[in-house]
LORO-595748 format. One record per residue: x, y, z of N, C-alpha, C in turn. Coordinates in steps of 0.02 Angstrom, whole numbers. Example, Ala and Ser with C-alpha at 12.3 -4.5 7.8 and 13.67 -1.06 7.14 Angstrom:
<atom><n_X>660</n_X><n_Y>-284</n_Y><n_Z>390</n_Z><ca_X>615</ca_X><ca_Y>-225</ca_Y><ca_Z>390</ca_Z><c_X>660</c_X><c_Y>-165</c_Y><c_Z>390</c_Z></atom>
<atom><n_X>642</n_X><n_Y>-112</n_Y><n_Z>354</n_Z><ca_X>684</ca_X><ca_Y>-53</ca_Y><ca_Z>357</ca_Z><c_X>645</c_X><c_Y>2</c_Y><c_Z>394</c_Z></atom>
// end
This chain:
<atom><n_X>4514</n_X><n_Y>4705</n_Y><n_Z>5482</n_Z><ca_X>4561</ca_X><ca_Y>4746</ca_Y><ca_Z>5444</ca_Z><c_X>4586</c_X><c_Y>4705</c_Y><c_Z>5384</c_Z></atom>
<atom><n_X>4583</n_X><n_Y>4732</n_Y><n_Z>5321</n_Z><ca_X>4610</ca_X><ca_Y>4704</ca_Y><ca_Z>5257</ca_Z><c_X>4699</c_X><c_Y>4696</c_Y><c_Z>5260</c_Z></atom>
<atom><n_X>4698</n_X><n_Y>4647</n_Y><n_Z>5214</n_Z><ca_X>4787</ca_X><ca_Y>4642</ca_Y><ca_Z>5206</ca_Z><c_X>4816</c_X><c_Y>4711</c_Y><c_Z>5186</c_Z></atom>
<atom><n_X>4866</n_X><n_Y>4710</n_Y><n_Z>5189</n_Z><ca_X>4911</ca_X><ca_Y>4779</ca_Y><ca_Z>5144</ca_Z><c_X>4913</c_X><c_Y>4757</c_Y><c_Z>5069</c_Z></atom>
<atom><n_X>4916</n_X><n_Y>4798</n_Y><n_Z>5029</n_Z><ca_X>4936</ca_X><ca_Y>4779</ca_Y><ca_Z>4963</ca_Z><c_X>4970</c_X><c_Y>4753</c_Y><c_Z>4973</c_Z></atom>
<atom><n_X>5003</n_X><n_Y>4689</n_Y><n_Z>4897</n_Z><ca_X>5057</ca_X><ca_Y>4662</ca_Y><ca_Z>4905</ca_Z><c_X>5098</c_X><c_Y>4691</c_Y><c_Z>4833</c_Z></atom>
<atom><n_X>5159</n_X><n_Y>4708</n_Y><n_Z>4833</n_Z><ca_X>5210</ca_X><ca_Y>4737</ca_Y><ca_Z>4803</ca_Z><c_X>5255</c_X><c_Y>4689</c_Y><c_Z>4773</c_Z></atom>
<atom><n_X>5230</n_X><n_Y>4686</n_Y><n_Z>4700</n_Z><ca_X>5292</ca_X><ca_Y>4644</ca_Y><ca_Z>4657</ca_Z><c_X>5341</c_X><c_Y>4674</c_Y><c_Z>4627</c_Z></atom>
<atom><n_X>5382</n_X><n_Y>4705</n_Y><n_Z>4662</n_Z><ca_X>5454</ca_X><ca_Y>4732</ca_Y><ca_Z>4618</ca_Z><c_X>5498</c_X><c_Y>4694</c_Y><c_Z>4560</c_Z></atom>
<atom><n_X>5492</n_X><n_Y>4701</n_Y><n_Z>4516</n_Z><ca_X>5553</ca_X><ca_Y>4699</ca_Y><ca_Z>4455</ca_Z><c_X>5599</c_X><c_Y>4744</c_Y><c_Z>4487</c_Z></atom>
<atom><n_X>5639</n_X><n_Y>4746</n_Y><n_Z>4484</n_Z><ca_X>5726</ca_X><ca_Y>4786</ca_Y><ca_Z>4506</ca_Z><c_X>5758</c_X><c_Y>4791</c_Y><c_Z>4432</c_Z></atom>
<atom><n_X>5741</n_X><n_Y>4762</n_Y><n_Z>4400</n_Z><ca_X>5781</ca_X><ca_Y>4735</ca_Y><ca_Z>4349</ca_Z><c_X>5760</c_X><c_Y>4796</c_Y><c_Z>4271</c_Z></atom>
<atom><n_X>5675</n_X><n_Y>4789</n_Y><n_Z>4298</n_Z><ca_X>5666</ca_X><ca_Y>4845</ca_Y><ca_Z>4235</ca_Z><c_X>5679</c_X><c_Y>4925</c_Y><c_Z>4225</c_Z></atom>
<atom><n_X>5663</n_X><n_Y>4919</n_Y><n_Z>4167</n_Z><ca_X>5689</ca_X><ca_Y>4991</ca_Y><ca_Z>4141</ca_Z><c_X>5766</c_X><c_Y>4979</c_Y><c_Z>4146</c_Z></atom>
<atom><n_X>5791</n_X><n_Y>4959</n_Y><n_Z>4147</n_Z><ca_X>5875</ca_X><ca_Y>4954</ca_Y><ca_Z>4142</ca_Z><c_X>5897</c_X><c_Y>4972</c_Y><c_Z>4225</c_Z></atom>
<atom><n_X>5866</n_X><n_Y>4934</n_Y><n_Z>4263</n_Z><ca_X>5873</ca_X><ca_Y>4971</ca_Y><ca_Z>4333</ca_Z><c_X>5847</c_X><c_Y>5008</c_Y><c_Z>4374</c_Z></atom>
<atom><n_X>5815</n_X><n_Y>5052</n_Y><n_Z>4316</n_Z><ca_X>5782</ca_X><ca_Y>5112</ca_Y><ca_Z>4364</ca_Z><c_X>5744</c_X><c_Y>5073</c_Y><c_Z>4409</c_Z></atom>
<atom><n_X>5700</n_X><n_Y>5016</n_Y><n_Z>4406</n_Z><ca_X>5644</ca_X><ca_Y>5027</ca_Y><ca_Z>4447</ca_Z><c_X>5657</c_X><c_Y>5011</c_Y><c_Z>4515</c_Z></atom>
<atom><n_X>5734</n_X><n_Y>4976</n_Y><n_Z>4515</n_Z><ca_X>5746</ca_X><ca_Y>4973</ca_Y><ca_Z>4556</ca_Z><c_X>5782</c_X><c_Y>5022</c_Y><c_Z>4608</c_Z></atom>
<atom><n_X>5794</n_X><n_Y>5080</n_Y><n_Z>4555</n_Z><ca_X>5823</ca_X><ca_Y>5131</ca_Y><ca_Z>4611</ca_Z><c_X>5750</c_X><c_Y>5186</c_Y><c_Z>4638</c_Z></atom>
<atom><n_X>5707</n_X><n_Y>5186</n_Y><n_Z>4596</n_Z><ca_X>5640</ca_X><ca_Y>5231</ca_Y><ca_Z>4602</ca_Z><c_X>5589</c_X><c_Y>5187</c_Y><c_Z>4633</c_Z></atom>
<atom><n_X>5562</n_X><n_Y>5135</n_Y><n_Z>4634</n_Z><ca_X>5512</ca_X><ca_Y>5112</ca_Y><ca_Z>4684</ca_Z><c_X>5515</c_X><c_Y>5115</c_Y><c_Z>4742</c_Z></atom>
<atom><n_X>5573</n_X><n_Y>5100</n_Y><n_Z>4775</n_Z><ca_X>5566</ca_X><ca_Y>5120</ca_Y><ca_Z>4862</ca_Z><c_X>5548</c_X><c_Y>5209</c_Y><c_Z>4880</c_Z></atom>
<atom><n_X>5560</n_X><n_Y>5241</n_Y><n_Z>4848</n_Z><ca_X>5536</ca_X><ca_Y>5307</ca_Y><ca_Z>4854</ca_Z><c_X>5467</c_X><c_Y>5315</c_Y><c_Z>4850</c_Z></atom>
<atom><n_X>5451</n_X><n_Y>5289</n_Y><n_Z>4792</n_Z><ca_X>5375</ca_X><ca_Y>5294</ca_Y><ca_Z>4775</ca_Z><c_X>5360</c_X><c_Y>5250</c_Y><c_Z>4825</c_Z></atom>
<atom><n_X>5361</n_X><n_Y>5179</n_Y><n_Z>4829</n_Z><ca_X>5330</ca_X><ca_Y>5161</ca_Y><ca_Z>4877</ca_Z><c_X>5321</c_X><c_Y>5177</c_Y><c_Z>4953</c_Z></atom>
<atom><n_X>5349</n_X><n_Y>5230</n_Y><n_Z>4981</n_Z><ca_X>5378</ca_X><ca_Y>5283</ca_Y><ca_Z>5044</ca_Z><c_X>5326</c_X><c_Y>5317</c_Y><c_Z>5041</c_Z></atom>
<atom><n_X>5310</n_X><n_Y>5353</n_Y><n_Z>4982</n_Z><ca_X>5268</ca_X><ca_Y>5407</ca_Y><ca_Z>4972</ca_Z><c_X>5194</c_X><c_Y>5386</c_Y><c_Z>4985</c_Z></atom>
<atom><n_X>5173</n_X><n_Y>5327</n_Y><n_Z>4947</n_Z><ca_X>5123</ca_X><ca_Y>5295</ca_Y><ca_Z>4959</ca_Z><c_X>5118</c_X><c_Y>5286</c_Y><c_Z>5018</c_Z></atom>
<atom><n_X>5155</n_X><n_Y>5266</n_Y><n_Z>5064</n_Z><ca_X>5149</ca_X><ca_Y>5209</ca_Y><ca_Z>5145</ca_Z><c_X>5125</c_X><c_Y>5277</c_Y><c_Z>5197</c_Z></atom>
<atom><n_X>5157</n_X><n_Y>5332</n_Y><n_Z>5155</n_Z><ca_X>5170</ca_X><ca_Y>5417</ca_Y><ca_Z>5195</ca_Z><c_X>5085</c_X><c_Y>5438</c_Y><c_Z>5198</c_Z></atom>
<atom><n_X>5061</n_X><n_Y>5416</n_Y><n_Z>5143</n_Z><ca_X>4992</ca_X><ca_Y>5434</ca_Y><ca_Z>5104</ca_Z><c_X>4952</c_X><c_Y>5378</c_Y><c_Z>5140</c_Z></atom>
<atom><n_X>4958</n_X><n_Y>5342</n_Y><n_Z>5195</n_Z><ca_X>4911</ca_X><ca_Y>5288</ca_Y><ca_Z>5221</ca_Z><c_X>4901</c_X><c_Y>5235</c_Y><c_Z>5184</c_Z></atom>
<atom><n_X>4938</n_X><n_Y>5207</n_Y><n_Z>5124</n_Z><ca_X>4921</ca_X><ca_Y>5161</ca_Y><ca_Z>5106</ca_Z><c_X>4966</c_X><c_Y>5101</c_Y><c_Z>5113</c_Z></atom>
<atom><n_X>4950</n_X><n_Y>5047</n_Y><n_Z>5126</n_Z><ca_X>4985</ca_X><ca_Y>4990</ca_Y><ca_Z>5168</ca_Z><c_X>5006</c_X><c_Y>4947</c_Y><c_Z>5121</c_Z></atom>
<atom><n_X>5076</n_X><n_Y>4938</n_Y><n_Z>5122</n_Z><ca_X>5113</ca_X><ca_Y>4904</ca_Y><ca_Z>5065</ca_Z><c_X>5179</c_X><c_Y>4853</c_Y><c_Z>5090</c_Z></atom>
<atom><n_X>5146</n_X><n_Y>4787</n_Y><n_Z>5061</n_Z><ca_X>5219</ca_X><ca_Y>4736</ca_Y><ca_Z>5087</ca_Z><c_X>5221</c_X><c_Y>4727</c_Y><c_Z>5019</c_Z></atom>
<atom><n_X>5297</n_X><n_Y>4740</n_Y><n_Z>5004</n_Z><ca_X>5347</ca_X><ca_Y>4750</ca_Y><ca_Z>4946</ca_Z><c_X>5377</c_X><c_Y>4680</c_Y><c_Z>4937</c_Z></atom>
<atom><n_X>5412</n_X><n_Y>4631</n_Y><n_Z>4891</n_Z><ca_X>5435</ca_X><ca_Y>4588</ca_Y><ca_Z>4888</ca_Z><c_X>5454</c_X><c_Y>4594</c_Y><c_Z>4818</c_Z></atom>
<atom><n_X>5538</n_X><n_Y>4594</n_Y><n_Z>4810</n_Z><ca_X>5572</ca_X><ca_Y>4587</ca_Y><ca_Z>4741</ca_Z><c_X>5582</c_X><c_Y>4512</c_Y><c_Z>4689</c_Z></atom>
<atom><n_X>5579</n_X><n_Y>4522</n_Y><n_Z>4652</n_Z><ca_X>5559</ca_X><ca_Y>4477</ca_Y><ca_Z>4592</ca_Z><c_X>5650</c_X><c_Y>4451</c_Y><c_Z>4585</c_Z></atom>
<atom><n_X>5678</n_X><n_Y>4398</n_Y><n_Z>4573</n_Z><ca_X>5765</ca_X><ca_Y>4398</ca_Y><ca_Z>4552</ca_Z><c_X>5757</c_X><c_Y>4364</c_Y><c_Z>4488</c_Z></atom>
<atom><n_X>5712</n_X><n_Y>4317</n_Y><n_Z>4461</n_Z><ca_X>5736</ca_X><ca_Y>4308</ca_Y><ca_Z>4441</ca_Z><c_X>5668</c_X><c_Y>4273</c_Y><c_Z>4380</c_Z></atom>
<atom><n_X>5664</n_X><n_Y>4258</n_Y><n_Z>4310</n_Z><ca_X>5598</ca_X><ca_Y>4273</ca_Y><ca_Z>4269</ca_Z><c_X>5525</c_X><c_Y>4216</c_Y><c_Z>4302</c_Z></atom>
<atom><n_X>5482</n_X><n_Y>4226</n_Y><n_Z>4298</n_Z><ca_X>5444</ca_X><ca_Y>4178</ca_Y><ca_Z>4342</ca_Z><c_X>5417</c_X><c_Y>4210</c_Y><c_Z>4405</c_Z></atom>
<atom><n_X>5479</n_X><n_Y>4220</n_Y><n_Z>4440</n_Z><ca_X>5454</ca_X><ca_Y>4259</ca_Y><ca_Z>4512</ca_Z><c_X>5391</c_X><c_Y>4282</c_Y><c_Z>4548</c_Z></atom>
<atom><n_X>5364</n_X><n_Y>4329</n_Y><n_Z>4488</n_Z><ca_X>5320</ca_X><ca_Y>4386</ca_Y><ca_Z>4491</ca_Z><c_X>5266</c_X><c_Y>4321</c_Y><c_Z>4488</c_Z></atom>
<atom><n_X>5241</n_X><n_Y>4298</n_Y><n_Z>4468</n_Z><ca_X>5195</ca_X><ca_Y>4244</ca_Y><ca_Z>4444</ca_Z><c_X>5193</c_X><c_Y>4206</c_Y><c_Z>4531</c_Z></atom>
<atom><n_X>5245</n_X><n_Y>4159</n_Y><n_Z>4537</n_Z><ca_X>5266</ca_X><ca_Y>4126</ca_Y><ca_Z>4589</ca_Z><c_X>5246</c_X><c_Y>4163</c_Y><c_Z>4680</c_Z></atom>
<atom><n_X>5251</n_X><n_Y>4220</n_Y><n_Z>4660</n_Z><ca_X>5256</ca_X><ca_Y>4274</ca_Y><ca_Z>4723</ca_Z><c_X>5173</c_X><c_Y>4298</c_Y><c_Z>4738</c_Z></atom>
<atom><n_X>5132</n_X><n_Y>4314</n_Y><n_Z>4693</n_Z><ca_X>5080</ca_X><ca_Y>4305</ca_Y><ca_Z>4671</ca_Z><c_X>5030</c_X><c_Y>4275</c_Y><c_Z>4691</c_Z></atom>
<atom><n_X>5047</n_X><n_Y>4203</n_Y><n_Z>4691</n_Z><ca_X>5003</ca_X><ca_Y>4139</ca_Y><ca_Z>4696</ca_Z><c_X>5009</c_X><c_Y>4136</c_Y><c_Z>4770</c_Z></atom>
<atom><n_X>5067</n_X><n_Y>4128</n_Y><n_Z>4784</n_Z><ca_X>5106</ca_X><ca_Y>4136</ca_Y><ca_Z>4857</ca_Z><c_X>5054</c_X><c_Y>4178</c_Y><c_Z>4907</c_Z></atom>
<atom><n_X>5047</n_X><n_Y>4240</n_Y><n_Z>4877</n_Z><ca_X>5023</ca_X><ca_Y>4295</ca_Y><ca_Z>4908</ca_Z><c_X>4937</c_X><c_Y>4283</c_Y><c_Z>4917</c_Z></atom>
<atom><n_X>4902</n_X><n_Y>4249</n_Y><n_Z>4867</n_Z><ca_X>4825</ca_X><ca_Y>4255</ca_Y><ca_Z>4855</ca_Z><c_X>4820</c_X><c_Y>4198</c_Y><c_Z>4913</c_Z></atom>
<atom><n_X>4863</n_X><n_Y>4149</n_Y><n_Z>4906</n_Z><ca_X>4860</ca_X><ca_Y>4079</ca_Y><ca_Z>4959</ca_Z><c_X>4864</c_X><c_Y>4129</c_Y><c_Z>5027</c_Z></atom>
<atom><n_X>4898</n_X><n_Y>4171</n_Y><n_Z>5025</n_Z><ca_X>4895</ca_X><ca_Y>4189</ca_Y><ca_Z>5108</ca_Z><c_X>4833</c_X><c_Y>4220</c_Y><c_Z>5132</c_Z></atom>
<atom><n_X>4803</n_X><n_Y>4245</n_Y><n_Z>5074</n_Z><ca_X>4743</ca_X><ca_Y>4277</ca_Y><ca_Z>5092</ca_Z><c_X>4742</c_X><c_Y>4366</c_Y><c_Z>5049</c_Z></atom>
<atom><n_X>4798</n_X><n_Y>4400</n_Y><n_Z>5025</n_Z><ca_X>4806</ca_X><ca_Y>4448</ca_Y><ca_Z>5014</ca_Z><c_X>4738</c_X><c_Y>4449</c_Y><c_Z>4920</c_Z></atom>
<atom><n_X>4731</n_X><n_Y>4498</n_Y><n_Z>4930</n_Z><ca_X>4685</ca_X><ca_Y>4529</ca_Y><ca_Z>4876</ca_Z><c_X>4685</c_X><c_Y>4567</c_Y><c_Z>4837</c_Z></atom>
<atom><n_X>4748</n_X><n_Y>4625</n_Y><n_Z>4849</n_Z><ca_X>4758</ca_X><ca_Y>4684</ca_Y><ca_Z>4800</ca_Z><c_X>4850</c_X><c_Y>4669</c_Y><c_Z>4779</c_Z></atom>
<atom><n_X>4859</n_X><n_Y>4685</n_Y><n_Z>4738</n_Z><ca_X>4910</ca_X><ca_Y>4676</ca_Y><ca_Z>4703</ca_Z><c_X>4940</c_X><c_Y>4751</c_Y><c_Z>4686</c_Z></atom>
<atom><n_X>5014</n_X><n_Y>4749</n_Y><n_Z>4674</n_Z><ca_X>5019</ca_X><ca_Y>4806</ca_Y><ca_Z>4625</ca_Z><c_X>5083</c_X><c_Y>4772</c_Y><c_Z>4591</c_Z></atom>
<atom><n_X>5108</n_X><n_Y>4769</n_Y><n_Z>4535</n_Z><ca_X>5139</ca_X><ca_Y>4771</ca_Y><ca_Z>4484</ca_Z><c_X>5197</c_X><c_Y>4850</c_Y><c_Z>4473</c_Z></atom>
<atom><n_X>5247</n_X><n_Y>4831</n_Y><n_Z>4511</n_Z><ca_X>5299</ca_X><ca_Y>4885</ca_Y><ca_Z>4487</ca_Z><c_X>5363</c_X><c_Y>4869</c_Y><c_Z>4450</c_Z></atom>
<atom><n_X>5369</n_X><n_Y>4906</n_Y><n_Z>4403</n_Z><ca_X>5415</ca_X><ca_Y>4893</ca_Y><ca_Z>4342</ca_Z><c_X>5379</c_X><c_Y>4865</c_Y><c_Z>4288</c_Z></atom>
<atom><n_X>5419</n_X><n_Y>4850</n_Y><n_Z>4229</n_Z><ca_X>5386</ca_X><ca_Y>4818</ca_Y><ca_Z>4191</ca_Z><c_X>5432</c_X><c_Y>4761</c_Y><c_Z>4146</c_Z></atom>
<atom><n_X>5441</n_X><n_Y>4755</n_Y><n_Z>4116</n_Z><ca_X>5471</ca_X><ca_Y>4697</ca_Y><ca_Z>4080</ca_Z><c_X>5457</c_X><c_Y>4637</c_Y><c_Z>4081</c_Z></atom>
<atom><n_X>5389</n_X><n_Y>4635</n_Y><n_Z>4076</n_Z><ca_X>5365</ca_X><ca_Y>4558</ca_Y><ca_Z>4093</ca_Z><c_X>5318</c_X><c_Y>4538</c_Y><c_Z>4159</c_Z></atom>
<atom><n_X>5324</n_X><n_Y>4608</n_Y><n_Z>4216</n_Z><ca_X>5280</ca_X><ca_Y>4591</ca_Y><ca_Z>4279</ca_Z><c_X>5212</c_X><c_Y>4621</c_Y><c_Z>4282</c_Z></atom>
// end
């Protein structure tokens, strides 16, 4: 069995929104069979850091939510 996606949240972009709208969407997805470990970004770097983190564990698919830099 493959990893779950791994989930880089910005919270921060869009002025917030993404952080009030990705857990929904990402609900909808998980609802839809698709397997998602989520992990929020605090602070610039993160997304990069979280990333590397994630490929070392073995994970392979990525998704990028928000934007401002992730």
């Amino acid at each position: 069995m493959s990893l779950p996606f791994f989930a880089i949240v910005n919270p921060a972009a869009g002025g917030g929104r993404c952080g009030k709208l990705a857990g929904p969407a990402m609900e909808r997805l998980r609802a839809a069979g698709v397997p998602i470990e989520a992990h929020e970004t605090r602070n610039p770097g993160d997304g990069i850091q979280l990333a590397r983190d994630a490929y070392r564990a073995g994970f392979r698919r990525f998704l990028a939510v928000g934007g401002d830099g992730t």
